[in-house]
FIVODREN-912469 format. One line per 5 residues: number of its first residue (from 1); their letters; for each residue x, y negated, z of N, C-alpha, C. Coordinates in steps of 0.02 Angstrom, whole numbers, padded with zeros to 5 digits. Example, Ala and Ser with C-alpha at 12.3 -4.5 7.8 and 13.67 -1.06 7.14 Angstrom:
// FIVODREN-912469
1	as	00660:00284:00390:00615:00225:00390:00660:00165:00390  00642:00112:00354:00684:00053:00357:00645:-00002:00394 .
END
This chain:
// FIVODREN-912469
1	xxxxx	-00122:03054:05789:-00167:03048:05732:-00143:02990:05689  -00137:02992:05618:-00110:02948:05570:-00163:02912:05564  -00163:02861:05514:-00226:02811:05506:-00263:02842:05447  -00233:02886:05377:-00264:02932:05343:-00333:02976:05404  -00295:03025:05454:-00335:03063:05492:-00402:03007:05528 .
6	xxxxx	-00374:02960:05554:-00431:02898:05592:-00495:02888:05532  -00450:02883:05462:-00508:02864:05414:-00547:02919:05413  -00535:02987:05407:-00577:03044:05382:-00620:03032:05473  -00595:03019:05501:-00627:03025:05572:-00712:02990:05573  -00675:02935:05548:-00735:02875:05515:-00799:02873:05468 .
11	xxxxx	-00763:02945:05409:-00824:02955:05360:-00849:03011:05402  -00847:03053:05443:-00865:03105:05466:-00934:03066:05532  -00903:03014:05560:-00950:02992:05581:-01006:02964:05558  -01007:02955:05497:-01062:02918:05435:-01096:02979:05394  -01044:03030:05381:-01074:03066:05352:-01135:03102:05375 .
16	xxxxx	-01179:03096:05323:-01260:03109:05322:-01272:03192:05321  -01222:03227:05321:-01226:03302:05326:-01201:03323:05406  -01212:03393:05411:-01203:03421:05486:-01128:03452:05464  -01144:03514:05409:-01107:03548:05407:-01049:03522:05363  -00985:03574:05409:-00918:03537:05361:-00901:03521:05296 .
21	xxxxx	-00846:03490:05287:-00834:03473:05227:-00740:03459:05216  -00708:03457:05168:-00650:03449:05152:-00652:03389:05132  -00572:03379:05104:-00559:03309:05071:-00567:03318:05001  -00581:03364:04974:-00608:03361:04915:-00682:03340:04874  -00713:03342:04928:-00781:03325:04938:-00802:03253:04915 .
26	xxxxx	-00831:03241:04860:-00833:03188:04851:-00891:03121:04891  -00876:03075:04908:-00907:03018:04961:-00993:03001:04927  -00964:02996:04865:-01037:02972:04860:-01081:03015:04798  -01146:02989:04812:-01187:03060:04751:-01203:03114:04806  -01271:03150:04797:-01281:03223:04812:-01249:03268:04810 .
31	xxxxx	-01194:03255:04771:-01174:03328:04759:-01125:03344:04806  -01099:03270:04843:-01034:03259:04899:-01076:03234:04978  -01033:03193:05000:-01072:03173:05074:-01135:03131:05081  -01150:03115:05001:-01211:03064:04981:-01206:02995:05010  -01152:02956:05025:-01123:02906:05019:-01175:02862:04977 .
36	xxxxx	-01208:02810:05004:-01229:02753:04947:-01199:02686:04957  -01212:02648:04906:-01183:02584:04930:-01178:02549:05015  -01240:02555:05037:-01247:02536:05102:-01195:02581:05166  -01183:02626:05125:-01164:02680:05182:-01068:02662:05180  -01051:02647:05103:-00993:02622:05100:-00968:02553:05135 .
41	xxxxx	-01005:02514:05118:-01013:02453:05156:-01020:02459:05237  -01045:02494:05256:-01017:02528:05337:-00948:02542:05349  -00945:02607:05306:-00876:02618:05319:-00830:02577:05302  -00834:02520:05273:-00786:02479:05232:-00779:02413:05323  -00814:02402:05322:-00834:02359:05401:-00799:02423:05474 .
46	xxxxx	-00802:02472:05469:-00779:02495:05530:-00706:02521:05516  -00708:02493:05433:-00612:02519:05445:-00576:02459:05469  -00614:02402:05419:-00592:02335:05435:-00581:02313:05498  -00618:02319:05547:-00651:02318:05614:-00561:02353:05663  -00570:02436:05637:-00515:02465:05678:-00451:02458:05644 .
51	xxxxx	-00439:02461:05593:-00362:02435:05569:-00338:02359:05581  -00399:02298:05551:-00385:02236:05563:-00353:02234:05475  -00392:02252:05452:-00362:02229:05359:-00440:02230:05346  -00444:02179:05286:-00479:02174:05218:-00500:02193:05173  -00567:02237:05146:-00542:02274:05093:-00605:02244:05057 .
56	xxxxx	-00578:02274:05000:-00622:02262:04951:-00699:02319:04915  -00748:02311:04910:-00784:02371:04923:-00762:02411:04833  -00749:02350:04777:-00738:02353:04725:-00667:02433:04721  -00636:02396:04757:-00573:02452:04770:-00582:02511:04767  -00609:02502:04847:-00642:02566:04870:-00689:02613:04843 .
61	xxxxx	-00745:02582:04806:-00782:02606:04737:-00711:02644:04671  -00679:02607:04658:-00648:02633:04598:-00600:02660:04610  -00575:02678:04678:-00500:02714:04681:-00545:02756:04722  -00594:02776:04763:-00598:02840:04794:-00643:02868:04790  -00645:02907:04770:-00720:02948:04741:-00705:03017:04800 .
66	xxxxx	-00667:03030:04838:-00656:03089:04878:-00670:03090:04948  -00650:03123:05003:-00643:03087:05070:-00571:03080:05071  -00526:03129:05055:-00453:03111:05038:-00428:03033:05009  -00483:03039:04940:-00465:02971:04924:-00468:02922:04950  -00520:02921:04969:-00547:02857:05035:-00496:02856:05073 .
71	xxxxx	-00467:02904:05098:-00424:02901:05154:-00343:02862:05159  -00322:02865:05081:-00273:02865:05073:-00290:02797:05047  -00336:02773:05001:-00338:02699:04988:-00344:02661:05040  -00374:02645:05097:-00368:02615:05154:-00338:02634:05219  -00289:02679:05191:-00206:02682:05237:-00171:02662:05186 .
76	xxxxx	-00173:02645:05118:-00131:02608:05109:-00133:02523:05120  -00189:02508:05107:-00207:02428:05119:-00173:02434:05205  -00202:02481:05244:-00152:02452:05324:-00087:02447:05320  -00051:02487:05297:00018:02496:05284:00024:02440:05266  00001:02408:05208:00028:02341:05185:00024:02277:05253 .
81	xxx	-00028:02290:05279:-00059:02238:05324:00000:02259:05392  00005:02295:05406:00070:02327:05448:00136:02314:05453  00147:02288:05388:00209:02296:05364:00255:02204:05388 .
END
């Protein structure tokens, strides 16, 4: 499992719905996994937590509006932290 797959692993555990969803699905709002601030701020703490990087919630707000996105913005911050 890549650290992209660990992240979707992560919103799936947060996510406030039963039934599935893709990476197109957007994190926050009704119309996606209904993601609110508080709920990001979780996930932002249990990536931090299992990767061991820093993030910024600002970031994470403006680069990922998806679960894809999410996924790929904080595998890239590990990668860096990795590297």
């Amino acid at each position: 499992m890549d650290q992209a797959d660990e992240v979707r692993a992560l919103i799936r555990q947060l996510a406030p719905v039963a039934n599935g969803y893709d990476d197109e699905v957007p994190l926050i709002g009704p119309s996606g996994l209904g993601f609110d601030s508080v709920r990001v701020v979780e996930l932002l703490l249990l990536c931090e937590e299992r990767f061991g990087v820093k993030l910024a919630i600002e970031e994470l707000l403006a680069d990922a509006s998806t679960v894809l996105d999410g996924a790929l913005v904080i595998s890239k911050v590990g990668s860096k932290v990795g590297s």
